[in-house]
SEFI-817474 format. One line per field, with one value per residue: x, y, z of N, C-alpha, C in turn; residue in three letters. Coordinates in Angstrom, 2 decimals. Last residue first. Example, Ala and Ser with C-alpha at 12.3 -4.5 7.8 and 13.67 -1.06 7.14 Angstrom:
<zatis>
n_u (12.85,13.19)
n_v (-2.25,-5.69)
n_w (7.08,7.80)
ca_u (13.67,12.30)
ca_v (-1.06,-4.50)
ca_w (7.14,7.80)
c_u (12.90,13.20)
c_v (0.03,-3.30)
c_w (7.87,7.80)
r (SER,ALA)
</zatis>
This chain:
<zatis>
n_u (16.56,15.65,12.97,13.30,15.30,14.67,12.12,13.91,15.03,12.47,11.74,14.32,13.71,11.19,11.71,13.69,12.04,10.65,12.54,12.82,10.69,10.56,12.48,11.56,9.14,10.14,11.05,8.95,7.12,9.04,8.90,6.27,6.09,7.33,5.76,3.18,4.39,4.98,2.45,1.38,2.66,2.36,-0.57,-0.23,1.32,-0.71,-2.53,-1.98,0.68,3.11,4.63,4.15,4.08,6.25,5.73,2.92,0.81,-1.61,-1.64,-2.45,-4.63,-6.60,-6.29,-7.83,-10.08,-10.99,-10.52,-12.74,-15.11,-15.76,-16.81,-15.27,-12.48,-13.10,-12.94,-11.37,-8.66,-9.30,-8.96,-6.87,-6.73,-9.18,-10.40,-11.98,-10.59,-9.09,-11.57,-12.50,-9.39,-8.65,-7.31,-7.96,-9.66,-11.70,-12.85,-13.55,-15.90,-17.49,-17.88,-18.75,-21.33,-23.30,-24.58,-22.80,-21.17,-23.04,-23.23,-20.77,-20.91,-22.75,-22.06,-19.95,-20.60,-22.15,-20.99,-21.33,-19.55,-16.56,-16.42,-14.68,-12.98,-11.32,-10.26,-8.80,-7.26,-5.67,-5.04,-2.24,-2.65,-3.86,-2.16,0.01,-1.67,-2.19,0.59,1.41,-0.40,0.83,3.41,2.59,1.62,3.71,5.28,4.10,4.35,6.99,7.46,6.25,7.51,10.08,9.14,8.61,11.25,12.39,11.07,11.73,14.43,14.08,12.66,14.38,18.11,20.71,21.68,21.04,20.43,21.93,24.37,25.32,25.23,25.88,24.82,24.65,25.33,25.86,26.19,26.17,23.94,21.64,22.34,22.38,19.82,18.20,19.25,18.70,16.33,16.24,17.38,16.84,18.86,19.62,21.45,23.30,23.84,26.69,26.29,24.33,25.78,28.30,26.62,25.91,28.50,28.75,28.46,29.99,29.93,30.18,29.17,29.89,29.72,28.73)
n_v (12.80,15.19,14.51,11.94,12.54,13.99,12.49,10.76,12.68,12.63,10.19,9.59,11.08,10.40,7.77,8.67,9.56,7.01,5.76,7.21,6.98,4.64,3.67,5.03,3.96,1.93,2.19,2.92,0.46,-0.92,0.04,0.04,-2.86,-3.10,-1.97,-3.56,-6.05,-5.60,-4.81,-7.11,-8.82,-6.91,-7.95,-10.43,-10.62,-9.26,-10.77,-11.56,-9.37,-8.18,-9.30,-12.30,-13.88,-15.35,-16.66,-17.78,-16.78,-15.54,-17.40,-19.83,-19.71,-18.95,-21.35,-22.65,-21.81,-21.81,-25.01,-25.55,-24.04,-23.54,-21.61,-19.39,-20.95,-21.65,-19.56,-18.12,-19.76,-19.58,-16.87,-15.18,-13.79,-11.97,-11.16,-11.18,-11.12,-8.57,-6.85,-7.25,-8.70,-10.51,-11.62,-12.90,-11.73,-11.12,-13.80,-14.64,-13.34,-14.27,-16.13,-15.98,-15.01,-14.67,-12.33,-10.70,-12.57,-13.03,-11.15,-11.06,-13.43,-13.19,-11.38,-12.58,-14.64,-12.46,-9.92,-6.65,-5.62,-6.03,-4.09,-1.96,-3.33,-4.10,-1.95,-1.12,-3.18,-2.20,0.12,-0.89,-2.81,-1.30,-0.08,-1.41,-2.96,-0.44,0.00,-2.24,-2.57,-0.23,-0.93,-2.41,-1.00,0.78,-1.30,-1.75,1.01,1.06,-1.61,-0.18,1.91,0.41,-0.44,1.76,3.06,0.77,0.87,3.36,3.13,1.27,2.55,5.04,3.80,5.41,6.23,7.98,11.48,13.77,14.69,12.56,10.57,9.54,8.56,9.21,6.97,6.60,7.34,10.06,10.74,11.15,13.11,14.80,14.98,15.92,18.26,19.68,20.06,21.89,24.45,23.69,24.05,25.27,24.19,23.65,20.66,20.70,22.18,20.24,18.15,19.22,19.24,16.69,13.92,12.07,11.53,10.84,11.02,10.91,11.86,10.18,11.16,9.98)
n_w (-48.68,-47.24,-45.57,-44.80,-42.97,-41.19,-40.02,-38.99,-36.95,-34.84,-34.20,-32.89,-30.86,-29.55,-28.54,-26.67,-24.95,-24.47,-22.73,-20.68,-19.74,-19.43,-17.71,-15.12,-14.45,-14.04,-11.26,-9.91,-10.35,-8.58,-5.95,-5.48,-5.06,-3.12,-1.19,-1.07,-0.15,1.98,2.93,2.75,4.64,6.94,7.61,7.98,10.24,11.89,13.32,15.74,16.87,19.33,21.45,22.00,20.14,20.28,22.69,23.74,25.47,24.02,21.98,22.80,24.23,21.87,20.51,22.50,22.49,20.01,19.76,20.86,19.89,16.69,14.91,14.63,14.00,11.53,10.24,11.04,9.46,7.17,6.44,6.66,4.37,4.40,7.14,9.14,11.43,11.13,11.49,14.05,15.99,18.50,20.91,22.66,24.29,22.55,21.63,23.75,25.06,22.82,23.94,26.78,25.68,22.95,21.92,20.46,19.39,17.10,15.61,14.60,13.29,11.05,9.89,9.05,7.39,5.15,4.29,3.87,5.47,4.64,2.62,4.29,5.46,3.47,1.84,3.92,3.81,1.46,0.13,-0.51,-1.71,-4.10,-5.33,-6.07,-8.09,-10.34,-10.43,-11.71,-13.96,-15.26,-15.96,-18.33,-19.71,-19.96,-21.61,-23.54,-25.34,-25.51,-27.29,-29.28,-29.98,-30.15,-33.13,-34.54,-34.92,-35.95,-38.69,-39.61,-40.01,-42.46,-43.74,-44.50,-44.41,-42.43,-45.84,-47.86,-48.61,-51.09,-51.49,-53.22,-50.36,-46.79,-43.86,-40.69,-37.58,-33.81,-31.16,-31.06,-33.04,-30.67,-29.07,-31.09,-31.85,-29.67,-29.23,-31.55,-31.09,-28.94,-30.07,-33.90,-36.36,-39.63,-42.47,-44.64,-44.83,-43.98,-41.47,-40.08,-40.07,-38.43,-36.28,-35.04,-36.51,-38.80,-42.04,-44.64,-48.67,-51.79,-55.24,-57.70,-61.27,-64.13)
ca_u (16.51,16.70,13.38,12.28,15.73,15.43,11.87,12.86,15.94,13.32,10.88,14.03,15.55,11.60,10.90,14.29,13.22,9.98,12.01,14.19,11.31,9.07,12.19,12.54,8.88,9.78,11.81,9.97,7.11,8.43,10.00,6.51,5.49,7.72,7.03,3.39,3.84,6.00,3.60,0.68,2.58,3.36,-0.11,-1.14,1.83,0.73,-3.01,-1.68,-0.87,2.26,4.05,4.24,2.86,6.25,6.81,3.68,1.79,-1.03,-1.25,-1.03,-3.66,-6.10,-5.81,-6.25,-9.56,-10.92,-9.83,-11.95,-15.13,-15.03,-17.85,-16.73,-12.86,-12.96,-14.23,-11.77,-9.09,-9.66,-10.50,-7.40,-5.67,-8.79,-8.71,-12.64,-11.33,-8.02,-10.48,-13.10,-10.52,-8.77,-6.62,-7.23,-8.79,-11.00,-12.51,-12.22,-13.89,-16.86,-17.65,-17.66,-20.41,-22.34,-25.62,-24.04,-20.49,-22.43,-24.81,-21.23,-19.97,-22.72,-22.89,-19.29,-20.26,-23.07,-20.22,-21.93,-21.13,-17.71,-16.52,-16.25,-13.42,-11.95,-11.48,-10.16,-8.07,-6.23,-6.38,-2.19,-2.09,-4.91,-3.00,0.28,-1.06,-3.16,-0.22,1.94,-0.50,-0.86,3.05,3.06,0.71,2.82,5.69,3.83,3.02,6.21,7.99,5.81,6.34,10.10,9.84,7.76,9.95,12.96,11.37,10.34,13.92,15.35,12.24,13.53,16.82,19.85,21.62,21.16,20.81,20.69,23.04,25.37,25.46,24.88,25.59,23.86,25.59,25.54,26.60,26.92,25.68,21.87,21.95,23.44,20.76,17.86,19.76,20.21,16.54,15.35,17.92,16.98,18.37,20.45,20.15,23.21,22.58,25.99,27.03,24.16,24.72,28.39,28.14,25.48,28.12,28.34,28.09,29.29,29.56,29.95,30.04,28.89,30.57,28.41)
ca_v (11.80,14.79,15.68,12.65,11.14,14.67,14.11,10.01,11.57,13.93,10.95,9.08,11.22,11.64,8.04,8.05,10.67,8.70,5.44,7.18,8.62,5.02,3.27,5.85,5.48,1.31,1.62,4.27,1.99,-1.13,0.28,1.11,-1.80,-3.66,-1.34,-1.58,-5.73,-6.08,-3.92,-5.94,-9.09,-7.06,-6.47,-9.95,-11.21,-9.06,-10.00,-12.48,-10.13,-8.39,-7.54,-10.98,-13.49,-14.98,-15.76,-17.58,-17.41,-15.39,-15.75,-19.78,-19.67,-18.02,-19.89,-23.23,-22.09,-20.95,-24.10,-25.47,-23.70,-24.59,-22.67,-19.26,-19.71,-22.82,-20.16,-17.55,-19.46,-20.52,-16.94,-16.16,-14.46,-13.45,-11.28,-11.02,-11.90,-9.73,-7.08,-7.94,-7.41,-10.62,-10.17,-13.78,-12.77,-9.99,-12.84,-15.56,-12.92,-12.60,-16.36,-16.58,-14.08,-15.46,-13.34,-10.22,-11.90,-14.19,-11.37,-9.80,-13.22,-13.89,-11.33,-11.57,-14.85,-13.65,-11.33,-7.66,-5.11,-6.71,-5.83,-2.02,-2.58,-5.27,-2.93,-0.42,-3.01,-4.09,0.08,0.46,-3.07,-2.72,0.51,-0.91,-4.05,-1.32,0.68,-1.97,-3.68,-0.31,0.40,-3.08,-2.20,0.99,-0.76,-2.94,0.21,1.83,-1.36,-1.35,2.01,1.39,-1.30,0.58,3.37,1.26,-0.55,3.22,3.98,0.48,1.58,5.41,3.82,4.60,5.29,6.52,10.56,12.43,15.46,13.57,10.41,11.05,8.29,9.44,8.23,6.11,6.18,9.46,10.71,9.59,11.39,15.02,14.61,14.53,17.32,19.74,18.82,20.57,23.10,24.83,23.12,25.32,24.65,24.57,21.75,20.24,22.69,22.06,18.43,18.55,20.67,17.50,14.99,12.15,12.41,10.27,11.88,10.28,12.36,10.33,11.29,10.89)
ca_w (-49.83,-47.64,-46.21,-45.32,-44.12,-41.53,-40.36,-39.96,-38.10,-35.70,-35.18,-34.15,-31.37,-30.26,-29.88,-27.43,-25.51,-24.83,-24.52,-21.83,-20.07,-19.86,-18.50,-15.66,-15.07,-14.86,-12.07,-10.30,-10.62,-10.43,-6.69,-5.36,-6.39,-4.21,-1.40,-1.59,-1.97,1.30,2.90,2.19,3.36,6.82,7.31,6.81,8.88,11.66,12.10,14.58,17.00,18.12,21.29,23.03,20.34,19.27,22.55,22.61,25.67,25.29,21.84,21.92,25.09,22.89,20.14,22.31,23.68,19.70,18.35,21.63,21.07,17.58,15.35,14.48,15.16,12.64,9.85,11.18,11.55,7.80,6.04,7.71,5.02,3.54,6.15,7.62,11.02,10.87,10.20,13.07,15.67,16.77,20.41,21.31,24.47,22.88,20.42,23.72,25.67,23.14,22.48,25.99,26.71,23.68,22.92,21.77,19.92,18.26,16.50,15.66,14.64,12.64,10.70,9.75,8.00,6.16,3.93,2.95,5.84,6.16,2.43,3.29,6.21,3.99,1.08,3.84,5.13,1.50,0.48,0.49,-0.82,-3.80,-4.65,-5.01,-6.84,-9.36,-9.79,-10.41,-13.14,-14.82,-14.65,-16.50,-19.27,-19.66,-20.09,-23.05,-24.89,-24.31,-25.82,-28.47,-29.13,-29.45,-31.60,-34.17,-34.00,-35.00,-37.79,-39.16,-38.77,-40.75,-43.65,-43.76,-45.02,-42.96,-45.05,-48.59,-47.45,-50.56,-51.12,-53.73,-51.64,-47.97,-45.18,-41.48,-38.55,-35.30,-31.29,-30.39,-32.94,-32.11,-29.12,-30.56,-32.86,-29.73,-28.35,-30.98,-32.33,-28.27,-28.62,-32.44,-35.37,-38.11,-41.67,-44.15,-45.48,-45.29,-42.74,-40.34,-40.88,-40.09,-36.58,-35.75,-36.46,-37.56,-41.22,-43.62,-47.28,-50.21,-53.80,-56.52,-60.23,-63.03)
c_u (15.36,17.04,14.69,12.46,14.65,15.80,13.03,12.34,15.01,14.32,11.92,12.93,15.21,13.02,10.96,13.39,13.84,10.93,11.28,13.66,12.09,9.94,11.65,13.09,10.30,9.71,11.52,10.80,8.06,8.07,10.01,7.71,5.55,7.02,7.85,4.74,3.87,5.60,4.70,1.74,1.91,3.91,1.34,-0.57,1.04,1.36,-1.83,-1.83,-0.65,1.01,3.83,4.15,2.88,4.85,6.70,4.47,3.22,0.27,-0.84,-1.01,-2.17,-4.68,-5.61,-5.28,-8.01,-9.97,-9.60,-10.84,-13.19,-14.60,-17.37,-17.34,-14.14,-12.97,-14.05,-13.14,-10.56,-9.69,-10.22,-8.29,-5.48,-7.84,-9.10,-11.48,-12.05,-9.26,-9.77,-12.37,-11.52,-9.92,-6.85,-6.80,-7.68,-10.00,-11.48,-11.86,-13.13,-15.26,-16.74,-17.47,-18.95,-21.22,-24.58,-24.30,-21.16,-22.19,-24.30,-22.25,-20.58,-22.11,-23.44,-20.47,-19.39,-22.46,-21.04,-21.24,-21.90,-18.86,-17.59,-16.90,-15.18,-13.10,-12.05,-11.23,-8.70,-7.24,-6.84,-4.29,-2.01,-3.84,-4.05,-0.86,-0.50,-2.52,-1.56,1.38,0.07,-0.81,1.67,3.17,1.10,1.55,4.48,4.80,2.96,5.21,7.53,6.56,5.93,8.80,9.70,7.53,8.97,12.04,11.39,9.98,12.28,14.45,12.82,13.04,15.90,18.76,21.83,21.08,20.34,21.21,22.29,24.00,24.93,25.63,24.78,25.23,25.14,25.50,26.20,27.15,26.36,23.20,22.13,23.50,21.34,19.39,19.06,20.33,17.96,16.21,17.50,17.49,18.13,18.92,21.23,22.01,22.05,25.36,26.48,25.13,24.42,27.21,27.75,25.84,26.98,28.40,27.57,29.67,29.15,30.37,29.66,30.18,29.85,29.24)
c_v (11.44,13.40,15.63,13.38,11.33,14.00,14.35,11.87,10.93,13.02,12.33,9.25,10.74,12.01,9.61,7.58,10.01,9.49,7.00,6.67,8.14,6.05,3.75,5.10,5.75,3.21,1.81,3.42,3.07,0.14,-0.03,1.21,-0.69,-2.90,-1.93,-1.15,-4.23,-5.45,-4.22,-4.68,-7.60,-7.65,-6.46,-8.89,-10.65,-9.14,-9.07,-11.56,-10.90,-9.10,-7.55,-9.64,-12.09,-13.79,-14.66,-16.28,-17.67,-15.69,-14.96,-18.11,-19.23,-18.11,-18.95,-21.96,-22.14,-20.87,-22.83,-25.29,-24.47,-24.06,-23.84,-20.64,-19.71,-21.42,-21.25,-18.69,-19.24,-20.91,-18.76,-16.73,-15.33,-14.30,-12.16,-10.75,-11.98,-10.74,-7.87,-7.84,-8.02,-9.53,-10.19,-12.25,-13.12,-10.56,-11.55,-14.34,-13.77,-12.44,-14.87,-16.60,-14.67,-15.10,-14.70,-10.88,-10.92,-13.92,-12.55,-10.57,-12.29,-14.00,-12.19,-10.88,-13.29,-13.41,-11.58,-8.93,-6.76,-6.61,-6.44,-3.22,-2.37,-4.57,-4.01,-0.99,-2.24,-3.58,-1.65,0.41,-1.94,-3.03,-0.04,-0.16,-2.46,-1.93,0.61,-1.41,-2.95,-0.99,0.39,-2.19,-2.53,0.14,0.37,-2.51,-0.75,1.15,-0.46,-1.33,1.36,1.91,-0.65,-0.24,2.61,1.77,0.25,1.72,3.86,1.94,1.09,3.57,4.15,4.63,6.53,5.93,9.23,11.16,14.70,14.13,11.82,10.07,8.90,9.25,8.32,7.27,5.28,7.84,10.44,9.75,10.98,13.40,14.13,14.13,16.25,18.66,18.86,19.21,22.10,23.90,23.73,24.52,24.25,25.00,22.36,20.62,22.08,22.44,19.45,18.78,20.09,18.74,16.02,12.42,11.84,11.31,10.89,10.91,11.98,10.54,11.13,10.54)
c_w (-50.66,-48.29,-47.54,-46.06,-44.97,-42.84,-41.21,-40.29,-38.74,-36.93,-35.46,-34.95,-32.86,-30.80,-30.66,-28.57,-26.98,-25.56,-24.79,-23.17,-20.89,-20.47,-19.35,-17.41,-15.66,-15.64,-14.12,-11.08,-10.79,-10.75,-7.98,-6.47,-6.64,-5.56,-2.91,-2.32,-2.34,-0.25,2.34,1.84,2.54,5.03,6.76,6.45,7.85,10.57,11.45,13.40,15.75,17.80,20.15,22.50,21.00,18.65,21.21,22.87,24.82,25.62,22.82,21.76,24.10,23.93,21.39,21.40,23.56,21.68,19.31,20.69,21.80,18.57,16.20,15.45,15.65,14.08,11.04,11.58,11.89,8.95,7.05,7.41,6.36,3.73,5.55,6.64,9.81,10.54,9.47,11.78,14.30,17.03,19.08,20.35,23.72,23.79,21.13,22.56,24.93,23.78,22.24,24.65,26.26,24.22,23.75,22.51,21.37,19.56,17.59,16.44,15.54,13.44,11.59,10.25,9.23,7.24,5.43,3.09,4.85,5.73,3.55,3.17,5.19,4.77,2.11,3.09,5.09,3.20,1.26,1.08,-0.18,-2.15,-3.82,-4.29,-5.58,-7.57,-8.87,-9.69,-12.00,-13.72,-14.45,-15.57,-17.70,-19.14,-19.68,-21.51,-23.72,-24.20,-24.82,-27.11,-29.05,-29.17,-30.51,-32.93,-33.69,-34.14,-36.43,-38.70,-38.44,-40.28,-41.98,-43.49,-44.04,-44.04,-43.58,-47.32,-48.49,-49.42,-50.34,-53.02,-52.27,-49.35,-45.79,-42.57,-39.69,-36.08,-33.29,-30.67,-32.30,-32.21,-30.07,-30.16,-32.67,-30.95,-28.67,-30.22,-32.32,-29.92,-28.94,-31.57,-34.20,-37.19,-40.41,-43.61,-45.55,-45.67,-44.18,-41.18,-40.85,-40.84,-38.07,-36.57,-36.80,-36.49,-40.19,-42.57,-46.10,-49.20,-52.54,-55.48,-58.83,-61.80)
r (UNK,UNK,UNK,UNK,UNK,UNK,UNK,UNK,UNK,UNK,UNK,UNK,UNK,UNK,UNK,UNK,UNK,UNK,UNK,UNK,UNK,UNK,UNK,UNK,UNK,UNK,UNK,UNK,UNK,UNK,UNK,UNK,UNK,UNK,UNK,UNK,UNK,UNK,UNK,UNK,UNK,UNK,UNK,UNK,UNK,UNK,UNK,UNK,UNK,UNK,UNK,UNK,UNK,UNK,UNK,UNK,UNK,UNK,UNK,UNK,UNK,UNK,UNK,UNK,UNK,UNK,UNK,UNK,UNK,UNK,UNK,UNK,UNK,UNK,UNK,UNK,UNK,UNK,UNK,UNK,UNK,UNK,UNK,UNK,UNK,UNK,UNK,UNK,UNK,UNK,UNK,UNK,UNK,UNK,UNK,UNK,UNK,UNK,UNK,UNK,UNK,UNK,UNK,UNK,UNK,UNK,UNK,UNK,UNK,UNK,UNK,UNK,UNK,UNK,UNK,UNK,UNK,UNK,UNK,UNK,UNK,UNK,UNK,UNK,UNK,UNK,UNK,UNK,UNK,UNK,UNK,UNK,UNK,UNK,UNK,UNK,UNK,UNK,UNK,UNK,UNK,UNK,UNK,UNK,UNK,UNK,UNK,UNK,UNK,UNK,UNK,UNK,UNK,UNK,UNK,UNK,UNK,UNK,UNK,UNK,UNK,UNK,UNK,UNK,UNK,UNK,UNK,UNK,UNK,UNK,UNK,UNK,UNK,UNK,UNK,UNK,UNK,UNK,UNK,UNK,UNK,UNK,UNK,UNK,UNK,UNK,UNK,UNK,UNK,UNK,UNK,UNK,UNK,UNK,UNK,UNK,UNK,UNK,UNK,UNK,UNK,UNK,UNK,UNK,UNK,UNK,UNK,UNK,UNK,UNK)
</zatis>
């Protein structure tokens, strides 16, 4: 018996070979694969690849979405946890002891009051986790809270900002960073997508044809 070999790569080719035609959408996943690989025939019957190497291939490929999807979770979270970080603190207050005793501090101790509107700390920055240890020496050291004040006053580094600065500023570092995983990662996400549908059509076509 005589075996007639055929490598095809070209879609133009496989529409002659077996004489079917491909609407757009299996035009342009084909057109992808040919560009960089090619279907081997033997009398008719595709031989290579094997459906086995393309159902490797997809495998890989929705692991890879899977596990970029995990990490557009994580980003999404971190960017949404840094766009809300002062409204979760803003809720938080009502329930943390120590932020009921400032307020009730804040009524009955005149000084305890001007050094808080002195020192330019709203209750936000004071219930930052990012101070949680000013805060807690703030509360109960009269001269902590004497020596803050003068360093905000005075401090160069103080003049048209506050301390609650750096917090905000870390928060905003993280939005923007997650911002850019995200569009990084969505354009990741599209090209495997396109690129599970290039190879469920060619596992459709190694199906059919061998």
């Amino acid at each position: 018996m005589i075996v007639m070999k055929q490598t095809i790569n070209k879609i133009e080719h496989l529409e002659k070979y077996y004489s079917i035609t491909f609407n757009e959408d299996d035009k342009k996943y084909l057109t992808y694969y040919f560009k960089t690989k090619v279907l081997q025939v033997e009398n008719k019957k595709i031989v290579y690849p094997k459906l086995t190497e393309i159902k490797k291939k997809q495998n890989e490929l929705n692991d890879n979405l899977s596990e970029l999807k995990k990490e557009e979770l994580y980003w999404k979270k971190t960017k949404n946890n840094a766009e809300n970080y002062y409204k979760n603190i803003a809720v938080n207050m009502v329930f943390k002891k120590k932020y009921w005793q400032h307020k009730i501090k804040k009524l009955i101790d005149k000084d305890y009051k001007k050094d808080v509107i002195d020192s330019k700390l709203t209750d936000q920055i004071l219930m930052d986790p990012e101070y949680q240890h000013l805060f807690n020496t703030f509360l109960i050291d009269p001269d902590y809270r004497h020596k803050l004040k003068e360093t905000v006053n005075n401090s160069i580094v103080y003049k048209d900002t506050n301390i609650g600065e750096y917090s905000k500023k870390k928060q905003d570092f993280k939005k923007d960073t997650a911002k850019s995983k995200i569009e990084q990662i969505a354009k990741k996400v599209k090209e495997i997508e396109f690129n599970i549908k290039v190879y469920n059509k060619i596992s459709e076509i190694i199906k059919k044809y061998s």
